[in-house]
C-alpha positions in Angstrom: -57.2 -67.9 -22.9 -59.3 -70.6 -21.6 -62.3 -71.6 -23.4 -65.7 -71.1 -22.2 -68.7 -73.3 -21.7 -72.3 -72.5 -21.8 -74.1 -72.9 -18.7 -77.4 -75.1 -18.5 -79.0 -73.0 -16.4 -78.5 -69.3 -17.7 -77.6 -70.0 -21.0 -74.6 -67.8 -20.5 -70.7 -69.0 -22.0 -68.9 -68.3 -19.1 -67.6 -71.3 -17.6 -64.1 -72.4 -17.6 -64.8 -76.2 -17.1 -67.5 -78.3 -17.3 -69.2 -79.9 -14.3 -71.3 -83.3 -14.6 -74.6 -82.9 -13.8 -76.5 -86.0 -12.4 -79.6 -87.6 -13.6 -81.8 -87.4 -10.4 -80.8 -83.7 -10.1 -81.5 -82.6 -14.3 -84.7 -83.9 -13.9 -85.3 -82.0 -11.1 -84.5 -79.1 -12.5 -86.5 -79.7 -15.8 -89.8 -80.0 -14.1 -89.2 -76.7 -12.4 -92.8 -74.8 -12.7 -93.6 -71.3 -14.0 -91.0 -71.0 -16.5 -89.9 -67.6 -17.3 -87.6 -67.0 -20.4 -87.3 -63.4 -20.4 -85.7 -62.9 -17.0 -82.5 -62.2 -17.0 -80.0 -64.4 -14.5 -78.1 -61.9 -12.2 -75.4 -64.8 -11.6 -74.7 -68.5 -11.7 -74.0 -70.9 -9.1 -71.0 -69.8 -7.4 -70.1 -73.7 -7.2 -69.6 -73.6 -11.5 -66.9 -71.3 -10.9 -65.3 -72.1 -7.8 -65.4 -75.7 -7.5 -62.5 -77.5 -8.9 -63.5 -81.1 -7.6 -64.2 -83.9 -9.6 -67.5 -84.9 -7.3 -70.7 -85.1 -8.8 -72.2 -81.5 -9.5 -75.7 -81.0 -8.1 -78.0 -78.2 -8.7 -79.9 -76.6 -5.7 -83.0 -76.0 -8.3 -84.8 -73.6 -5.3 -82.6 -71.2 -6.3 -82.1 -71.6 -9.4 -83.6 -69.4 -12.0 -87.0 -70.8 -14.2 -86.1 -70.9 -17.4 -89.0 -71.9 -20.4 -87.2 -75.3 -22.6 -88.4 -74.4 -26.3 -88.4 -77.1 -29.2 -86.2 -76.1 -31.2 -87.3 -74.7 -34.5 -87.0 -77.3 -36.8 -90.6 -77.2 -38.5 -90.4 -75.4 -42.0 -93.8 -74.2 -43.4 -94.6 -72.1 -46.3 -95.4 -68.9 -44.2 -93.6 -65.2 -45.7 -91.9 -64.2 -42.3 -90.0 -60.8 -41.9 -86.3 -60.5 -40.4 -85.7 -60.9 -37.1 -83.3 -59.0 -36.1 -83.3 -56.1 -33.1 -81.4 -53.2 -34.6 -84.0 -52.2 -38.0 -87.1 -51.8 -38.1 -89.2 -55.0 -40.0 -91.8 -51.8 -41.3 -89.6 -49.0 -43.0 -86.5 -50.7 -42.6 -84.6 -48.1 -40.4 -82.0 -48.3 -37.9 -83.2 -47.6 -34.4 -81.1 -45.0 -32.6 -81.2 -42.9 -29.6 -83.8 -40.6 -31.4 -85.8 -42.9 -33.0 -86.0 -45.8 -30.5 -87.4 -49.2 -31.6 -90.2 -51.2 -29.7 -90.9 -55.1 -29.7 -94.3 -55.8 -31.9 -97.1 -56.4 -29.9 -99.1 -59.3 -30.4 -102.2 -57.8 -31.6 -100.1 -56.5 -34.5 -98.2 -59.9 -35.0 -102.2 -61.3 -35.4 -103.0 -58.5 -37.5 -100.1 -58.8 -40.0 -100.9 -62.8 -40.3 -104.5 -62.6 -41.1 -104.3 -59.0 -43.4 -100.7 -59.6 -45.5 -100.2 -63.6 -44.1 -97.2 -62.5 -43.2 -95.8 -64.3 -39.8 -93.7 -61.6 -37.7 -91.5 -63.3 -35.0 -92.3 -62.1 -30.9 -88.8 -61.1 -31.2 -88.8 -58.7 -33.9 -88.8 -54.8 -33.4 -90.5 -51.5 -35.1 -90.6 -47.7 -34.9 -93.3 -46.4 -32.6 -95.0 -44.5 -34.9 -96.7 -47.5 -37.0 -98.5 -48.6 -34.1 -101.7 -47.3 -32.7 -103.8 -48.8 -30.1 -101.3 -51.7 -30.3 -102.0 -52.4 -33.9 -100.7 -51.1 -37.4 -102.4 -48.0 -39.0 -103.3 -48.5 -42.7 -99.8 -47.0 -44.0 -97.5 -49.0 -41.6 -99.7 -52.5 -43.1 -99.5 -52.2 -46.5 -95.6 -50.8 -46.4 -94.9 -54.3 -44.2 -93.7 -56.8 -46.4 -91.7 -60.2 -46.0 -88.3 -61.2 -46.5 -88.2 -64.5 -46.1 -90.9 -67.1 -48.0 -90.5 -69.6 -45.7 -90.5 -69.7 -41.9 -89.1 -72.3 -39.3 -91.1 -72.7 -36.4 -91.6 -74.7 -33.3 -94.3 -76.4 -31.6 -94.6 -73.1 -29.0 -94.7 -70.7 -32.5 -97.4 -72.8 -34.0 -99.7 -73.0 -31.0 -100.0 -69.2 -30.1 -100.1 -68.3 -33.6 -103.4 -70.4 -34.1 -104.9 -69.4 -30.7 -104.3 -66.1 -31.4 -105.9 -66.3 -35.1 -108.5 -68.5 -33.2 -109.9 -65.5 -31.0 -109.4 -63.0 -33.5 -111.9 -65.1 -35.5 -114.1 -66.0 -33.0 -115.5 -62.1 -32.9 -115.5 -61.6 -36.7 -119.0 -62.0 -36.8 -120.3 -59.4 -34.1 -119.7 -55.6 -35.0 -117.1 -55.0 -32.3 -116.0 -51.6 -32.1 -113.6 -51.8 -29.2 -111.7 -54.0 -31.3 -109.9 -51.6 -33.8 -109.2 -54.7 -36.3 -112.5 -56.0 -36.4 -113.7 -53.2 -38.6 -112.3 -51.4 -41.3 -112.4 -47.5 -42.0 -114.9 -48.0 -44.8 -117.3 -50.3 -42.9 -116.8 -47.1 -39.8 -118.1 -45.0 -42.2 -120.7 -47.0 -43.6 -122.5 -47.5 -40.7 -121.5 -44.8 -38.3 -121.3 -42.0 -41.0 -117.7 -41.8 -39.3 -114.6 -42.5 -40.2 -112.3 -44.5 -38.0 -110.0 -41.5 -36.5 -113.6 -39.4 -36.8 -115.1 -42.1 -34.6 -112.1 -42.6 -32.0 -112.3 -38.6 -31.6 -115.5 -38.4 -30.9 -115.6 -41.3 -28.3 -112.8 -39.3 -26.6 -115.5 -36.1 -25.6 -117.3 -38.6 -23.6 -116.6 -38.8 -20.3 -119.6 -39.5 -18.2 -120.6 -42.4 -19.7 -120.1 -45.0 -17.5 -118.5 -48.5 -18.7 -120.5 -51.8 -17.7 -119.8 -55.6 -18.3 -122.1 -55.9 -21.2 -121.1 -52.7 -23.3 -118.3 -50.5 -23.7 -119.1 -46.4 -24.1 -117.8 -46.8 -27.6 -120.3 -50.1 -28.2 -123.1 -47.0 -26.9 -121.9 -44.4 -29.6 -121.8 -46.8 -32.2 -125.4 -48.1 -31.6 -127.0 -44.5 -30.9 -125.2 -43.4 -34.5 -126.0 -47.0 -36.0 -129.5 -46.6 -35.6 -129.1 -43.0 -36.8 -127.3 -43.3 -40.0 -129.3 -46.3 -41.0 -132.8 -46.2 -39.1 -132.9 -49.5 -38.6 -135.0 -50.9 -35.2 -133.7 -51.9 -32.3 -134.2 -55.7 -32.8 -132.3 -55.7 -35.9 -129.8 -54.0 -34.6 -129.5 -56.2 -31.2 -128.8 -59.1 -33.7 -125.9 -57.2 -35.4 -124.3 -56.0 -32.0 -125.3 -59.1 -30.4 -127.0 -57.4 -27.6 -130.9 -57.8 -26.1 -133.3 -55.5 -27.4 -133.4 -54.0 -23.7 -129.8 -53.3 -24.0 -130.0 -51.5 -27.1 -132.5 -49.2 -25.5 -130.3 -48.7 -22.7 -127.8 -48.3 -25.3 -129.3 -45.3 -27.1 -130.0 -43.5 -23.9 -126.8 -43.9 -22.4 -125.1 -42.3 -25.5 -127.7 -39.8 -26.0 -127.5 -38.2 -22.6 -123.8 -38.5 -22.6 -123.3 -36.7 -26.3 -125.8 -34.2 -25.4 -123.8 -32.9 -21.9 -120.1 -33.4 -23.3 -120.1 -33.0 -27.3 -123.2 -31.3 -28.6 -123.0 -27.9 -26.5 -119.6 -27.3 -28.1 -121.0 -27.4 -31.9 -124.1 -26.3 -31.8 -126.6 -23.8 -30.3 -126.1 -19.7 -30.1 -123.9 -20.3 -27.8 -121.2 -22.3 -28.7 -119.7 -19.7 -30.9 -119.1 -16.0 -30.7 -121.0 -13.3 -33.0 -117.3 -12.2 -34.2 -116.3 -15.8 -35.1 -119.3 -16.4 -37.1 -119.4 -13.5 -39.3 -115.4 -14.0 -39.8 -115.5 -17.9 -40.3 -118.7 -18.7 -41.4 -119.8 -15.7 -44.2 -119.0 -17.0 -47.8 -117.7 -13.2 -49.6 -120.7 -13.6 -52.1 -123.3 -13.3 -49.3 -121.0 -10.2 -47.8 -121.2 -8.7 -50.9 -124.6 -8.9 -52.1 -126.3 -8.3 -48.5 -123.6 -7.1 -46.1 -122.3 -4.4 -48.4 -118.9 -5.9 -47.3 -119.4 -5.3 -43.6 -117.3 -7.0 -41.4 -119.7 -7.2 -38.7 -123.1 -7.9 -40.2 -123.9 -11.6 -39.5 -125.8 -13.2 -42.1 -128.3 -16.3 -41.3 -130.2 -18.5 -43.2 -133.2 -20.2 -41.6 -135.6 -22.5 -43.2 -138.2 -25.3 -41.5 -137.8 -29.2 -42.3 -140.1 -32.2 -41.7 -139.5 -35.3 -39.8 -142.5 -37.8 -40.5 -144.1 -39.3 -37.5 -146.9 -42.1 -36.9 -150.7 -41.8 -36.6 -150.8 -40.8 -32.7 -153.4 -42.6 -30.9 -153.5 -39.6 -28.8 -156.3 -37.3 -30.8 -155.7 -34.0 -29.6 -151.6 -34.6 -30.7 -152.8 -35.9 -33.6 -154.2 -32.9 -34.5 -151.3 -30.4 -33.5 -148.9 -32.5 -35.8 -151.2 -32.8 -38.7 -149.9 -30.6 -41.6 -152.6 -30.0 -44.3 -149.8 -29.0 -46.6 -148.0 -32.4 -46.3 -151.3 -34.2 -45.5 -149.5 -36.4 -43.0 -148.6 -35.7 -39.2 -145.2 -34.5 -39.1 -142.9 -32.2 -36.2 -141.1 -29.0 -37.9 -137.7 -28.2 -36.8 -136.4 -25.0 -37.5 -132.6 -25.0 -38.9 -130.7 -21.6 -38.5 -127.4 -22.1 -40.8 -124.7 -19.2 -41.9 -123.9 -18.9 -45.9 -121.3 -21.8 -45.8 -123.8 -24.5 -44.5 -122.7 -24.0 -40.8 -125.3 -25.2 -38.7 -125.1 -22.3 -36.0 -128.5 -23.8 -34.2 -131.7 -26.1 -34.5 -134.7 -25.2 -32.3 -138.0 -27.1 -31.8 -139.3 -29.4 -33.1 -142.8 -27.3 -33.5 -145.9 -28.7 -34.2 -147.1 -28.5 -37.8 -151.1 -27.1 -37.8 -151.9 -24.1 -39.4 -150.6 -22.2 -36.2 -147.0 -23.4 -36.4 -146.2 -22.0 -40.3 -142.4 -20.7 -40.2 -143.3 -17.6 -39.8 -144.9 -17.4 -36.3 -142.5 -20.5 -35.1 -139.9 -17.6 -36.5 -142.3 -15.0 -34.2 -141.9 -17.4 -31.0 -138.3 -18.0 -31.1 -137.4 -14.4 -30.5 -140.5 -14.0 -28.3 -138.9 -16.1 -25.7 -135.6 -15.4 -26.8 -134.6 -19.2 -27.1 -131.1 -19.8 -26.8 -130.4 -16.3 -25.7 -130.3 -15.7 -29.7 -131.9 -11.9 -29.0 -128.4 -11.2 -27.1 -126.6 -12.9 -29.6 -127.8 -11.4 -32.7 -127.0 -8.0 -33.7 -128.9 -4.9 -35.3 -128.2 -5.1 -39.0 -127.8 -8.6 -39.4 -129.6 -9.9 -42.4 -132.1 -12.9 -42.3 -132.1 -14.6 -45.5 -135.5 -16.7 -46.1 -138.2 -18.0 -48.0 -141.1 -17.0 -48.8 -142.9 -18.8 -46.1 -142.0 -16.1 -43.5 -143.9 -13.2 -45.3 -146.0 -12.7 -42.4 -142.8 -12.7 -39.8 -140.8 -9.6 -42.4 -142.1 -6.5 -40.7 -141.9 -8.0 -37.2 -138.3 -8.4 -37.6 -137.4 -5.0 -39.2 -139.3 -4.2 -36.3 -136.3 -6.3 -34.2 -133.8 -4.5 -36.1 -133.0 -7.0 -38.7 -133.0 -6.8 -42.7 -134.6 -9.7 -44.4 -134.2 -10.9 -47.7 -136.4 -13.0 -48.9 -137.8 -13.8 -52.9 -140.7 -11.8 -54.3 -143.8 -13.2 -54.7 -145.4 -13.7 -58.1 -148.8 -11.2 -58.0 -152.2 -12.5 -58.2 -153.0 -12.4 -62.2 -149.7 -12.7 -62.9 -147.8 -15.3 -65.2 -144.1 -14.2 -64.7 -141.9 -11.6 -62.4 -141.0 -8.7 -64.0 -137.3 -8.7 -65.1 -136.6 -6.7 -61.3 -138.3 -9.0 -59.2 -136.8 -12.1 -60.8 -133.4 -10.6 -60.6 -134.0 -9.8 -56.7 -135.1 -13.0 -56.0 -131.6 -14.8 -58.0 -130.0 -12.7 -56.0 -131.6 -14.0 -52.4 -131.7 -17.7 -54.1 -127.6 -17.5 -54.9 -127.2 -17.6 -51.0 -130.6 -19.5 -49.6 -130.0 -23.1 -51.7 -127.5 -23.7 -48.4 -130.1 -24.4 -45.7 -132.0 -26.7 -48.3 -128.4 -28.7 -48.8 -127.8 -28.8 -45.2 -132.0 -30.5 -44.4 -130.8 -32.8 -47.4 -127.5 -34.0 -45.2 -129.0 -34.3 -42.0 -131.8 -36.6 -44.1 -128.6 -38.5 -45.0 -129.1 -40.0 -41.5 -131.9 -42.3 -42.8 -133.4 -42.2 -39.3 -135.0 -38.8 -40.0 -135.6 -39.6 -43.6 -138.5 -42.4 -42.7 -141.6 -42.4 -40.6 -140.2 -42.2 -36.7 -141.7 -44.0 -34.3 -143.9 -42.1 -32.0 -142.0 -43.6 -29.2 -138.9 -40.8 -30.1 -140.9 -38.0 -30.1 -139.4 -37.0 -26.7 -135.8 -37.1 -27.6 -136.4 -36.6 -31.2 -135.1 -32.7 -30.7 -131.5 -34.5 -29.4 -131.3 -36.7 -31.4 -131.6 -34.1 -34.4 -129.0 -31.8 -32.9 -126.6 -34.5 -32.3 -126.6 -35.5 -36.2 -126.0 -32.0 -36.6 -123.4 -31.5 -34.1 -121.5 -33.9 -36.0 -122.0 -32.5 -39.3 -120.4 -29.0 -37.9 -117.3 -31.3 -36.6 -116.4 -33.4 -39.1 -118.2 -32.5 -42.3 -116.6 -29.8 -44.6 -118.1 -26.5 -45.5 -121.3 -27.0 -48.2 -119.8 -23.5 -49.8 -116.6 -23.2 -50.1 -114.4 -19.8 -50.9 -113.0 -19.4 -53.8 -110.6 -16.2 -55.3 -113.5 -15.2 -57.6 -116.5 -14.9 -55.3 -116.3 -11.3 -54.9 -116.3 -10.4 -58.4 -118.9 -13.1 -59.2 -120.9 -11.1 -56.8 -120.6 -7.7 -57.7 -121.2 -8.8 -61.6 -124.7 -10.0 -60.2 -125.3 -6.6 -58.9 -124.5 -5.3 -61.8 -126.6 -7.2 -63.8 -129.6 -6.7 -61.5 -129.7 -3.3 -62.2 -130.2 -3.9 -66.0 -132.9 -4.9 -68.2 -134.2 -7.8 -70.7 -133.1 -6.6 -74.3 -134.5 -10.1 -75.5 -137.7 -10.0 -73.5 -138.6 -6.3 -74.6 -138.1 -7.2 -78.6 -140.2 -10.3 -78.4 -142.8 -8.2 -76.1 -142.9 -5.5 -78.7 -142.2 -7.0 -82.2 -144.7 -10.1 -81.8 -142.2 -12.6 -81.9 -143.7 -14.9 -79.6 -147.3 -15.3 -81.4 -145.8 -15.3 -85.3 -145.3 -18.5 -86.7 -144.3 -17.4 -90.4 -141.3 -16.1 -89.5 -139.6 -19.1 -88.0 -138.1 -21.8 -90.0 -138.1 -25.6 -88.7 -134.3 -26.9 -88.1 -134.1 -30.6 -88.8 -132.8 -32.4 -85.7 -130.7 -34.9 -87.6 -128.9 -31.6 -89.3 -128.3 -29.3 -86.3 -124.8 -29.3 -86.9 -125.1 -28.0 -90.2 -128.0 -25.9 -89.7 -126.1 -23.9 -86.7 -122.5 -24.1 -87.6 -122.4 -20.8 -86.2 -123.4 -21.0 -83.3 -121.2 -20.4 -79.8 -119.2 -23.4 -79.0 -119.2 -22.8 -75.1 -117.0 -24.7 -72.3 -118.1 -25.4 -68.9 -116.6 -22.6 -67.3 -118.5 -20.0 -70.2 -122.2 -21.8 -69.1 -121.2 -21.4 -65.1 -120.8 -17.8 -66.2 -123.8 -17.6 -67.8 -125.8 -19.7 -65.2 -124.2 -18.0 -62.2 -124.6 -21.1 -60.7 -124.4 -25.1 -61.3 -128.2 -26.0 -60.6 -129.2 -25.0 -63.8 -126.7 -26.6 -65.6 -127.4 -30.4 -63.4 -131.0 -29.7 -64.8 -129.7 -29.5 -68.6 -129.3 -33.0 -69.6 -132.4 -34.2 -68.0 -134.5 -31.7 -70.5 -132.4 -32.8 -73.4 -132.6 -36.1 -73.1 -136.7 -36.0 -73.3 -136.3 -34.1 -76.0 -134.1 -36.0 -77.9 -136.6 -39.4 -77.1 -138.1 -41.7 -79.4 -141.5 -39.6 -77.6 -140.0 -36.2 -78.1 -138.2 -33.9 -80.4 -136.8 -31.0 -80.1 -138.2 -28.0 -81.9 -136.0 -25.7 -83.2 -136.7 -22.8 -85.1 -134.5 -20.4 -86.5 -136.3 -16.9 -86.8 -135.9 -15.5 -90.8 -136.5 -11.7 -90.3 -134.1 -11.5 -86.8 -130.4 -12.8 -87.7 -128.8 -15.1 -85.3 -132.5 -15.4 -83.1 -133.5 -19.1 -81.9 -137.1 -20.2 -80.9 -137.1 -23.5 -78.7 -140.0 -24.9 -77.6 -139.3 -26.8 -73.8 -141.8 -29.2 -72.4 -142.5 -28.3 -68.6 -140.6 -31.2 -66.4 -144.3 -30.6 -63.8 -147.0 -30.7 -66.2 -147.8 -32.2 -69.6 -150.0 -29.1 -70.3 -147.3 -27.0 -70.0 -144.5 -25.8 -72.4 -142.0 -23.1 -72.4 -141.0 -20.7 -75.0 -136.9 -20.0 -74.9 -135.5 -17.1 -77.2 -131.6 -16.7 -77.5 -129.4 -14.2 -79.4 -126.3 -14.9 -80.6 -123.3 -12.7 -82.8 -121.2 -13.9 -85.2 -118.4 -13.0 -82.8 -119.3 -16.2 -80.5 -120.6 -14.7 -78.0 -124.1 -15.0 -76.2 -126.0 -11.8 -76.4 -129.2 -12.2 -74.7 -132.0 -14.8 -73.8 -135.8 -14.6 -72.6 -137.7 -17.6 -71.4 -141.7 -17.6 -70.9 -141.8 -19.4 -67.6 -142.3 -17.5 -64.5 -138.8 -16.8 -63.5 -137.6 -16.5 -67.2 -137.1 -13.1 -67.4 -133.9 -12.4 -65.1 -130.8 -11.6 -67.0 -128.6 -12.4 -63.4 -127.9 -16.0 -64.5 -131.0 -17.9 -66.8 -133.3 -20.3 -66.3 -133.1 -24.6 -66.4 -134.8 -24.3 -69.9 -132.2 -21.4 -70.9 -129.3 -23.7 -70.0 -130.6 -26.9 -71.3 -130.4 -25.0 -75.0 -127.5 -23.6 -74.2 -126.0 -26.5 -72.8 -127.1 -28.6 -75.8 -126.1 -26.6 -78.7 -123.0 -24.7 -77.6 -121.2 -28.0 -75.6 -123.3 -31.5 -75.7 -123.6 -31.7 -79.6 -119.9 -30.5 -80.1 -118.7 -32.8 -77.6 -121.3 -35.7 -78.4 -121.3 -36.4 -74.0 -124.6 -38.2 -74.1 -124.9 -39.9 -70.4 -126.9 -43.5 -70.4 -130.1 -43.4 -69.8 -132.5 -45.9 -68.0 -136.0 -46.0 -69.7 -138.0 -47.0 -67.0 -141.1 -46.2 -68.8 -140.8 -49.7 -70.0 -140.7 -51.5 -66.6 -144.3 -49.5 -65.2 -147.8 -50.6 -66.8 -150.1 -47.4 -68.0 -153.8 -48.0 -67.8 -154.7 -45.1 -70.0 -153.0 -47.0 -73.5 -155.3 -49.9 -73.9 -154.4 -51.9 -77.5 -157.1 -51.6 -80.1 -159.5 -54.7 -81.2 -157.7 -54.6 -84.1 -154.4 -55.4 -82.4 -155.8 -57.8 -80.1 -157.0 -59.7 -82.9 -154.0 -59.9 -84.8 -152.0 -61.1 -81.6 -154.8 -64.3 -81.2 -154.4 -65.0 -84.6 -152.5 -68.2 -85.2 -149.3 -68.5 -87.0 -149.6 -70.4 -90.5 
């Protein structure tokens, strides 16, 4: 077999003899212009194979094909560098196959593995499809890349496009750039979006009538409108952070805000986004069924409540008026947030202004007046409105409507504290209303709506608003979740409701709460030893005692006063009832006010009973904070001696009232001997 020769033009061994090339025509063909090294040469010159002459061999370089002359890599730096070979994959190190087809690294992910892991990756080099997107590594695929080699050879070419390519990475660091995917990471998305990454990307695919300009892109728009949401910062501020105009930013806002309000928002909120059936089967927590549904499977069961959005002194008076609340004592717009019993926001109406004529209840009144939304067709006879106590004045008129209402019972004039019925009632309304109040406080997590708004947003304030909630339905998790034992935590509530205060009606009766002889004083510093009988309860025995975590968040707060250089915490043990505890509890609102706890405890471990003298005190379905604080204390805190840090701030704030005596003054002027 004769041996073969690589060709100078193709690069191909497949010449049988070698031809002599002159000077005047290799020159020629080196200066050849727009070099391209990755086409492929269909065939040689036909004289390499057919001539047998000894005359000089000349190349016709017209029709030859452009070939790029590399420097040969002979530079050796101290750069990690992956394989380079075609058939595995430099990632997860798998073969490519017919299923599982390899693709050539692109260059943004080449840049990307350089600057993130400084690890070089060769234009050559090959991965599986499924670590790329948008032309770059995904978290996983970049921190399971590694390097094989520690150092790498390179060329002048290798060298040159691996700084210019770092080079215009670089150049946009500065500038929040959201159309680069590698400018940003996923925390920094979140950070100032509220977004993740892949929440963000998903979003920006809804929109499709924005319209892409020169200056910014439609995701550049959604990222300023949510920017200035999430954050609240103005528009010059953030024009230096995007590095657009103030004008632009403007432009911005509105461009996003009309776009998100025709092609995301009216799929995630308003009454008609979602049907009556899939509300009351996705969006009814069992408890709520239980306690006001009697388990029906068709009763849908809404929670409404009004929240504030602060607004600036309006040069216009007679506005200035309308927004002016006299319970707030500032000027304000009122919202009013409809959500079901697993913080589902199902709609947000208004704003409304906030005068005496625009209280919850007749905003509640004008909504179904005008039937906005179409919410009269879409609600149901026999749903239930869960509310506050705000909307007394709106109860009958929807009974009238063919609603039931739940609402908590108002403490009568003369009175210091419900009656054991009426506080159980109202536990029972507040196990399922705390969800609207969680769902104002997320929304306010958009720190746009938590400040003072310029009066200039008034208009678009109502959008805005529903957009922050639109994405809160899409991409924040359910504020109650379901768990196995809802149903039975329910129907023990009911249960309880239906029985009385043992505690409350032997203290009532027997004097205990005005007697002072028969109480003995238990020494802080010997609590342990005083009470070694006492309950030792876990967390999951004071949730079932609390029916609920609120209380319990409450408990160390109380404690901790107590326990201050400032405060101590009275205990008495009573000497004529065994197994009977006084406490006294300082009021966390006034410092003229203290509460009274009694609790009852067998020798069997067990919790028998409890009255406290505050105005909800009474209820037996779950206890009070000031219950559970004692509770929490002596059956868990002490035994487990979990004493969270504490900040005493009192220290860092001056109070005018404690003014040194002359005595003390003149000791302090005194000079030392």
């Amino acid at each position: 077999m004769a041996k073969e020769f690589k060709c100078v033009v193709c690069g191909r061994c497949h010449l049988k003899s070698r031809r002599k090339i002159t000077t005047k025509a290799l020159k020629q063909f080196e200066n050849t212009k727009k070099v391209n090294n990755e086409q492929k040469v269909s065939n040689c010159l036909s004289e390499c194979i057919t001539d047998d002459s000894d005359s000089e061999f000349v190349i016709n370089t017209e029709e030859a094909v452009s070939t790029k002359i590399l420097s040969p890599k002979q530079i050796e730096l101290n750069i990690s560098s992956t394989h380079t070979s075609h058939r595995f994959c430099i990632v997860c190190k798998k073969e490519g196959t017919s299923r599982n087809k390899l693709c050539k690294v692109p260059l943004q992910a080449r840049t990307q593995a350089f600057i993130k892991n400084a690890v070089f990756i060769d234009g050559n080099t090959r991965c599986c499809k499924h670590h790329l997107s948008e032309q770059l590594f995904d978290d996983t695929s970049l921190q399971a890349l590694t390097a094989k080699y520690t150092t790498t050879y390179m060329n002048r070419s290798d060298i040159t496009s691996l700084l210019e390519n770092v080079r215009k990475t670089l150049a946009t660091s500065h500038i929040l750039n959201f159309d680069n995917p590698l400018s940003l990471s996923d925390g920094d998305y979140y950070n100032l979006t509220g977004l993740s990454k892949q929440q963000f990307n998903e979003l920006s695919s809804y929109i499709v009538s924005a319209r892409q300009t020169n200056v910014r892109s439609v995701r550049t728009c959604i990222a300023v409108l949510l920017t200035k949401l999430r954050t609240g910062l103005p528009n010059h501020i953030l024009g230096t952070i995007f590095s657009l105009a103030k004008s632009q930013v403007q432009r911005c806002i509105h461009s996003a805000r009309v776009s998100l309000m025709q092609d995301f928002v009216p799929h995630f909120i308003g009454f008609q986004h979602i049907s009556h059936e899939d509300f009351v089967r996705n969006h009814t927590t069992p408890i709520a069924k239980t306690l006001f549904a009697n388990d029906s499977e068709d009763a849908a069961i809404i929670v409404m409540d009004g929240t504030y959005i602060y607004l600036q002194k309006s040069a216009d008076y007679e506005f200035q008026r309308l927004s002016y609340s006299l319970h707030k004592n500032r000027p304000l717009v009122k919202p009013m947030v409809i959500v079901g019993t697993d913080g589902y926001i199902l709609s947000v109406l208004g704003p409304y202004f906030a005068n005496g004529k625009n209280n919850d209840a007749a905003i509640t009144k004008h909504m179904i007046s005008v039937n906005a939304e179409g919410m009269n067709e879409w609600l149901e006879t026999s749903d239930v409105c869960v509310v506050d106590r705000g909307f007394r004045d709106v109860v009958d008129f929807l009974r009238e409507q063919g609603y039931n209402v739940e609402m908590p019972v108002y403490l009568k004039k003369g009175s210091k504290q419900h009656p054991v019925e009426e506080a159980n009632a109202s536990r029972l309304v507040t196990k399922v209303r705390w969800v609207v109040e969680s769902v104002n406080a997320r929304v306010k997590q958009w720190r746009f709506f938590d400040k003072v708004v310029s009066n200039h947003f008034i208009p678009i304030i109502g959008d805005l608003l529903r957009i922050v909630c639109a994405v809160c339905n899409k991409f924040r998790p359910p504020l109650a979740g379901t768990h196995p034992e809802d149903k039975s935590i329910a129907e023990a509530m009911l249960e309880k409701c239906k029985k009385g205060n043992a505690i409350q009606k032997m203290v009532t009766e027997e004097g205990l709460l005005t007697k002072r002889t028969i109480y003995k004083l238990v020494d802080a510093s010997n609590v342990l030893d005083e009470l070694a009988d006492f309950p030792v309860l876990s967390m999951d025995k004071l949730r079932e005692i609390t029916m609920g975590v609120y209380q319990l968040k409450q408990a160390p707060n109380y404690v901790r006063e107590h326990e201050g250089e400032d405060g101590k915490f009275e205990l008495y043990v009573c000497k004529i009832k065994e197994n009977l505890l006084k406490i006294k509890i300082q009021s966390r609102h006034s410092n003229k006010l203290s509460h009274t706890v009694f609790i009852s405890y067998s020798d069997e471990g067990d919790i028998e009973g409890w009255y406290c003298t505050c105005k909800s005190g009474a209820r037996v379905v779950g206890c009070c904070a000031h219950v559970a604080s004692v509770l929490w204390y002596l059956g868990y805190q002490r035994l487990e001696q979990q004493s969270g840090s504490r900040r005493d701030f009192k220290t860092s704030v001056l109070d005018a009232s404690h003014i040194p005596s002359s005595d003390e003054s003149d000791c302090d002027s005194l000079p030392e001997e």
